[in-house]
C-alpha positions as CSV (number, residue, x, y, z in Angstrom):
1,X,23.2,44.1,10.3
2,X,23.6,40.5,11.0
3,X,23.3,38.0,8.2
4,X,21.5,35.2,8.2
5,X,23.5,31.8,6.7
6,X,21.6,29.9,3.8
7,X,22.3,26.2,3.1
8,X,21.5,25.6,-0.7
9,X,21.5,21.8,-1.7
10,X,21.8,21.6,-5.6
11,X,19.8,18.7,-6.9
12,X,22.2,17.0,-9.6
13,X,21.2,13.9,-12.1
14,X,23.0,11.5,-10.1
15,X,20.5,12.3,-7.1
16,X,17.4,11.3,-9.0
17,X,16.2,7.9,-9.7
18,X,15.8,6.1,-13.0
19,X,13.2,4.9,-14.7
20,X,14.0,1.3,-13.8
21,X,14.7,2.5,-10.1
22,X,11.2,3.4,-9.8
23,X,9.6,0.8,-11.5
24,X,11.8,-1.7,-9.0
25,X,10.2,0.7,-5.9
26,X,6.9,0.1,-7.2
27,X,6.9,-3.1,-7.5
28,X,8.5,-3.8,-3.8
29,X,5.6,-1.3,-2.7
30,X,2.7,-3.9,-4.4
31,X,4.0,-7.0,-3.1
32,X,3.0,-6.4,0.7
33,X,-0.1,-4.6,-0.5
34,X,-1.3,-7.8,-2.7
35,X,0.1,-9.9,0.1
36,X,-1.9,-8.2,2.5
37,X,-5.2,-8.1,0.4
38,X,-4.8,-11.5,-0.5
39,X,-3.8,-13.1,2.6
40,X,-7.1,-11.2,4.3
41,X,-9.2,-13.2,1.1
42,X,-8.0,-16.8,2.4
43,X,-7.6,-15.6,6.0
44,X,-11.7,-15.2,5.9
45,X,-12.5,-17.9,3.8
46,X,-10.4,-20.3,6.4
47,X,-12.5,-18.8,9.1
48,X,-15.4,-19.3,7.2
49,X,-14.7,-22.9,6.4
50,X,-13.5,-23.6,10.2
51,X,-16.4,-22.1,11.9
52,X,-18.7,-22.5,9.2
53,X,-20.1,-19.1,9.1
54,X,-19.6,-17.7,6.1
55,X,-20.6,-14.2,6.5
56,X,-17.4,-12.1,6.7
57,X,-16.3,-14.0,3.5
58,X,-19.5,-13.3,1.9
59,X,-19.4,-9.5,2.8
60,X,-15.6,-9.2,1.6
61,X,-16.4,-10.7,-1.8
62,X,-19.6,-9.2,-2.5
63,X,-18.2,-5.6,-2.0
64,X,-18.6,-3.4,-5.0
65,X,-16.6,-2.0,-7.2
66,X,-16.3,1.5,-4.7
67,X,-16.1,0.2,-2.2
68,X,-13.2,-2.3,-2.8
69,X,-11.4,0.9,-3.7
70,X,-12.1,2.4,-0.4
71,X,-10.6,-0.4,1.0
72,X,-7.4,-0.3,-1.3
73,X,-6.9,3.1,-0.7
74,X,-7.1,3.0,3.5
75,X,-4.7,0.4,3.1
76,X,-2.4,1.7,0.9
77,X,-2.9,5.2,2.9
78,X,-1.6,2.8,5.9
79,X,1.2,1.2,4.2
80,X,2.6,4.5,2.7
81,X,1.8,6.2,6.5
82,X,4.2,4.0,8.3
83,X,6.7,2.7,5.2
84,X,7.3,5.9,3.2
């Protein structure tokens, strides 16, 4: 009867991250996010202000409270999609 050959990997403590680790990664995770979400704030209030129509700036800062998380979380679905 043939055997089949198992690989086992043993997790140890030096393999996991720290507290501080983590904290470090989630910090480098927020700063392209609030870059992003920022950067798209003054990116449509420039528009706004060189065009002089104000509307995409308007719609962007009058979004409620849902849907601004709806817009966090596509992004951050994104950014975790292609970085992670």
């Amino acid at each position: 009867m043939p055997t089949m050959n198992q690989n086992t990997f043993e997790i140890t403590e030096d393999l996991l991250a720290t507290k501080g680790q983590r904290l470090l990664h989630h910090i480098i995770d927020l700063v392209p996010q609030y870059a992003f979400m920022y950067g798209l704030s003054y990116g449509l209030f420039y528009l706004g202000e060189f065009t002089g129509n104000y509307t995409l700036n308007d719609i962007w800062n009058g979004m409620s409270e849902i849907e601004d998380y709806i817009v966090s979380y596509i992004f951050m679905f994104i950014y975790y999609f292609f970085m992670e």
